[in-house]
N, C-alpha and C positions, 0 to 999 in steps of 0.2 A: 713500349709495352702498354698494352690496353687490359685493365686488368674489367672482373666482373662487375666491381661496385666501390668506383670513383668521385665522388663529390665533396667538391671543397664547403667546411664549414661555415661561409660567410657568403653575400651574395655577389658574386662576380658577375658580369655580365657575359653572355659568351661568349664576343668578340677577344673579351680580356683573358678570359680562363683558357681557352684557345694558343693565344698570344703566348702565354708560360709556357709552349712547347718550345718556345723560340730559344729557352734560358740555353739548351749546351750551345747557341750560337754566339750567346752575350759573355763581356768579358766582367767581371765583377763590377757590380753596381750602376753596368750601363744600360740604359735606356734604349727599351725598342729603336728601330726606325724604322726608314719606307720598304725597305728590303723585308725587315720580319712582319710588316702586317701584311704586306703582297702576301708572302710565304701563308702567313694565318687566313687572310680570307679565299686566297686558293683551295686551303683545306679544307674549308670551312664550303666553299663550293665545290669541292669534290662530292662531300658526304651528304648535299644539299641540304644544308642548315644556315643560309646564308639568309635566311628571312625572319630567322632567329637571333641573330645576334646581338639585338639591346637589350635579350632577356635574361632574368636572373638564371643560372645555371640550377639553384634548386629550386625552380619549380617547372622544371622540366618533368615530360613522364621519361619512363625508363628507357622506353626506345630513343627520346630525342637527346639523354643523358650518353648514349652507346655511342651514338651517332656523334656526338660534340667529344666526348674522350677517344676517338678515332680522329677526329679531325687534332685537336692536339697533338696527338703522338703523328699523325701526317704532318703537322707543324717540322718537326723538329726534321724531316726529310730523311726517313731512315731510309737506309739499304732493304733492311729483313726489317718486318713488322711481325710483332709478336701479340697475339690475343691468345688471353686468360677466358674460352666460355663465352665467345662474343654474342652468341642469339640466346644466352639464358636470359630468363625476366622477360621475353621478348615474345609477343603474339606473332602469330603466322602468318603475318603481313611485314612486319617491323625485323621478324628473321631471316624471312625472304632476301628483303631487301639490306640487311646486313650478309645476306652471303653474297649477293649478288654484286655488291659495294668492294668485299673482299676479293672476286675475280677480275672487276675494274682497275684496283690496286695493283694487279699482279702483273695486268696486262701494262701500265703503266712503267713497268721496268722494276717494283721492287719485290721481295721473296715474302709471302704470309705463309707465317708458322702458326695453328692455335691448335685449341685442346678442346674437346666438345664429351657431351656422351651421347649423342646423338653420330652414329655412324653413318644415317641417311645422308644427313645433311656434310658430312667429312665426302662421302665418295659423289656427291649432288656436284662440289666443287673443286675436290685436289687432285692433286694430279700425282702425290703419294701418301696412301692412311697407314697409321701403324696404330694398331691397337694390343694396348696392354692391359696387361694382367695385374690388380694392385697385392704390394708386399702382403706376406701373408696368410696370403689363399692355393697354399701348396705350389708353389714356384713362384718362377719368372718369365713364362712364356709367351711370348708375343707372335703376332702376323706380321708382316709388310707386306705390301700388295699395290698394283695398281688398281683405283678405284673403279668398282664392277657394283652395276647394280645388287649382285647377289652380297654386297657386302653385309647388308641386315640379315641374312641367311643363318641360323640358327648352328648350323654345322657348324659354320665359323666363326662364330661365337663359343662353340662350344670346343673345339682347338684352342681357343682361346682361354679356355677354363672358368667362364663367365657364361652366367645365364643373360638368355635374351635379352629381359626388363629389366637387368639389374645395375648394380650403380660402381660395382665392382672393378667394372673396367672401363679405361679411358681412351679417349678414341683421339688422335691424333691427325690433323690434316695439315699439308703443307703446300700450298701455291707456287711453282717453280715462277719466276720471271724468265 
């Protein structure tokens, strides 16, 4: 799980904070070894932050903070990758290149599930969007759909029971492998 706004209170280096994705591999109280830093610095060059790594995690900006809490959770070698909102905080350069990082992922052999409100950006890379309706706001009604440029299309938004710009509803994207 890649959530929106992860950093550890104290200063890790990257390479280290990284390396904690290794824990469900370790058995209590043991120490890395050559297998989990491979594992960490492959991630770590996946997400290309590998020129980064003798730095403190906080004082990273928020993209290179994205970018290192993706490579940890790639640490741990999941199946399904899940991202909480991965291009919030994030300039139009820095989200690009987090979706783009996201369809590398997929192509890779594992499944990305996250959640955006940006629907552009859900039909830009999945390969199925569901967009909800949040409790509340007179139902439960949702789309499923395969991703179509018309997905910002107001209509369907409005099937959806959600205005255009609004914050109402959550737009769902999923990366098959």
């Amino acid at each position: 799980m890649v959530s929106q706004n992860d950093t550890p209170p104290f200063d890790l280096r990257v390479d280290e904070y990284v390396l904690l994705g290794r824990a469900p591999h370790l058995g209590l109280l043991t120490i890395p070894g050559d297998t989990d830093r491979i594992a960490s610095a492959a991630a770590l060059s996946t997400v290309g932050m590998t020129h980064m790594a003798g730095h403190a995690v906080t004082r990273l900006s928020s993209g290179e903070k994205q970018l290192v809490n993706m490579a940890r959770s790639l640490a741990q070698e999941p199946e399904i990758l899940l991202l909480d909102e991965p291009c919030s905080h994030l300039d139009l350069i820095n989200s690009r290149q987090m979706l783009v990082l996201m369809e590398t992922i997929a192509k890779q052999g594992r499944t990305v599930v996250f959640t955006t409100h940006d629907p552009n950006a859900a039909a830009a890379v999945a390969d199925q969007v569901l967009l909800m309706r949040k409790r509340g706001t007179g139902g439960s009604r949702h789309s499923d759909t395969d991703p179509d440029p018309s997905v910002a299309h107001p209509d369907l938004w409005g099937r959806c029971g959600s205005d255009f710009h609004g914050k109402r509803t959550v737009c769902q994207g999923c990366i098959k492998k």
